[in-house]
C-alpha positions in Angstrom: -8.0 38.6 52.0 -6.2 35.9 52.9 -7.7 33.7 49.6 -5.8 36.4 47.8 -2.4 35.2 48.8 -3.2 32.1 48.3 -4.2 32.6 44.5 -1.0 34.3 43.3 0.4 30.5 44.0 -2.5 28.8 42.5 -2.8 31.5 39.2 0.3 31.0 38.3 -0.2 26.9 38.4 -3.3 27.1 36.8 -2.0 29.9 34.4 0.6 27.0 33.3 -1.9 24.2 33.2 -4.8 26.1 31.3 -3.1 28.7 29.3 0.4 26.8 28.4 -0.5 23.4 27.8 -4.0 23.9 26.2 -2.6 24.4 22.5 -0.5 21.7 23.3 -3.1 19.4 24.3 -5.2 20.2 21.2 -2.2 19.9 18.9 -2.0 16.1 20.1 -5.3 15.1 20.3 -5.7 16.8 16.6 -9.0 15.5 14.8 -9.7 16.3 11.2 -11.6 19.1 10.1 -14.9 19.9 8.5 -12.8 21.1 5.4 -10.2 18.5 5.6 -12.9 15.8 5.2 -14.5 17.3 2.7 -11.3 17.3 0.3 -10.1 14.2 1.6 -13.4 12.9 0.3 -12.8 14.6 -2.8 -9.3 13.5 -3.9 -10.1 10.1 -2.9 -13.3 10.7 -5.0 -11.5 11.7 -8.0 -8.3 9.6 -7.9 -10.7 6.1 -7.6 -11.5 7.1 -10.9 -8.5 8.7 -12.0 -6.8 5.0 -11.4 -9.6 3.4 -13.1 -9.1 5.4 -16.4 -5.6 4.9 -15.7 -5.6 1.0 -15.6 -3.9 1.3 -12.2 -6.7 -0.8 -10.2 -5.3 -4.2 -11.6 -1.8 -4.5 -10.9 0.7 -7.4 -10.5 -2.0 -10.0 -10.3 -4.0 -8.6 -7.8 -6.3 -5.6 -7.2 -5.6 -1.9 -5.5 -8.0 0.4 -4.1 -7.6 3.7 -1.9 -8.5 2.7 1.5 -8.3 6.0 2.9 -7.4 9.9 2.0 -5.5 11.9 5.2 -5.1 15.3 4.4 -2.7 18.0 6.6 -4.9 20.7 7.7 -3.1 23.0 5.7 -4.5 21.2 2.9 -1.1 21.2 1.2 -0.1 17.0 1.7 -2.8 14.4 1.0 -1.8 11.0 2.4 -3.6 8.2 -0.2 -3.5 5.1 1.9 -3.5 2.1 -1.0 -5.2 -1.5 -0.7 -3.5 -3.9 -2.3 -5.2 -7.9 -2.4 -3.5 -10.4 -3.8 -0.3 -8.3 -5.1 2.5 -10.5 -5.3 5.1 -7.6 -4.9 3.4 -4.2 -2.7 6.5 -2.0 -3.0 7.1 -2.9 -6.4 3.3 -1.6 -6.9 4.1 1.1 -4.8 6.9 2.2 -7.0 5.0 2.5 -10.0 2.8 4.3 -8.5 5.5 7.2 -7.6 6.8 6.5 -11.1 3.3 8.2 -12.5 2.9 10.6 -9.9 3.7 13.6 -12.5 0.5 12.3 -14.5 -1.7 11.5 -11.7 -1.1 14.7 -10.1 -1.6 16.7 -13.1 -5.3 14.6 -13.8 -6.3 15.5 -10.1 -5.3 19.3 -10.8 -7.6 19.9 -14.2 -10.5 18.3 -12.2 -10.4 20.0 -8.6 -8.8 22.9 -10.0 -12.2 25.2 -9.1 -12.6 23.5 -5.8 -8.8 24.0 -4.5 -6.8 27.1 -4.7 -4.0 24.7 -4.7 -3.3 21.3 -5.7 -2.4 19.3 -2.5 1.0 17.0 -2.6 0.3 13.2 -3.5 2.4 10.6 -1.1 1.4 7.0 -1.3 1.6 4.8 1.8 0.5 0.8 1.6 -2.3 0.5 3.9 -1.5 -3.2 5.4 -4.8 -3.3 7.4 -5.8 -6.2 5.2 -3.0 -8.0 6.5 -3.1 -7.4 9.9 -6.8 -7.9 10.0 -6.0 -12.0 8.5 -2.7 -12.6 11.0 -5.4 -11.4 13.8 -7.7 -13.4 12.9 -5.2 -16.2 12.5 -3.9 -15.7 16.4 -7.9 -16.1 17.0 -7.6 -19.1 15.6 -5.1 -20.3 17.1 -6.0 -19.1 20.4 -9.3 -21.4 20.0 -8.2 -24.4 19.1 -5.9 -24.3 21.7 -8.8 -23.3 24.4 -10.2 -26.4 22.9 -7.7 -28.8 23.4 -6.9 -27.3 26.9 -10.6 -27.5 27.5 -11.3 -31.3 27.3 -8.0 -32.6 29.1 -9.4 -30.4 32.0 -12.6 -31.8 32.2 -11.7 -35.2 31.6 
């Protein structure tokens, strides 16, 4: 009996923890979908050669590719995450490319249009892994050298 007192204490803590904080936990720690991949693959898919036909992979002197596809899992916003190597000016790029969104969107509709009940929204974000991949590797580098140098004073 007396583990029964004791519980009223502990259920309602436990209520809180397990029962409260649970969908707020998963709503964090949200991972994509079976479904959400399988789109994301899709768009990305069809608007690689969408921007092919399009002349849209050679821009400004350098080259652009879709590094990723993100897709909301209410499968309303796609996310196209754009490589850009060797373009002089990224948001000028960018801006074209939200210039011809009207176009792009419409090509992406007449070919998913028996996959998708609806066409997702298109926002372009500049992926700049590229770029913090080289300063990385740059601060690696340095770092070495610098072990070097710091290297052979000490054992000298």
């Amino acid at each position: 009996m007396p583990s029964l007192a004791l519980t009223s204490s502990s259920v309602t803590n436990s209520y809180l923890k397990n029962v409260l904080l649970q969908p707020l936990n998963n709503h964090i720690m949200t991972t994509e979908t079976k479904r959400q991949k399988q789109v994301a693959g899709l768009i990305n898919e069809e608007l690689n050669d969408i921007f092919r036909r399009m002349g849209l992979t050679m821009m400004d002197g350098g080259m652009i590719s879709i590094s990723s596809v993100k897709i909301t899992p209410d499968l309303f916003e796609a996310r196209v995450y754009l490589s850009m190597f060797q373009v002089k000016d990224t948001q000028a790029v960018l801006k074209k490319f939200e210039e011809k969104y009207k176009e792009i969107r419409k090509e992406l509709g007449t070919r998913v249009r028996h996959q998708l009940r609806s066409i997702p929204e298109i926002k372009f974000f500049i992926d700049d892994t590229l770029d913090y991949v080289f300063k990385m590797e740059e601060l690696f580098e340095k770092i070495k050298k610098e072990e070097g140098k710091g290297g052979s004073g000490a054992g000298e």
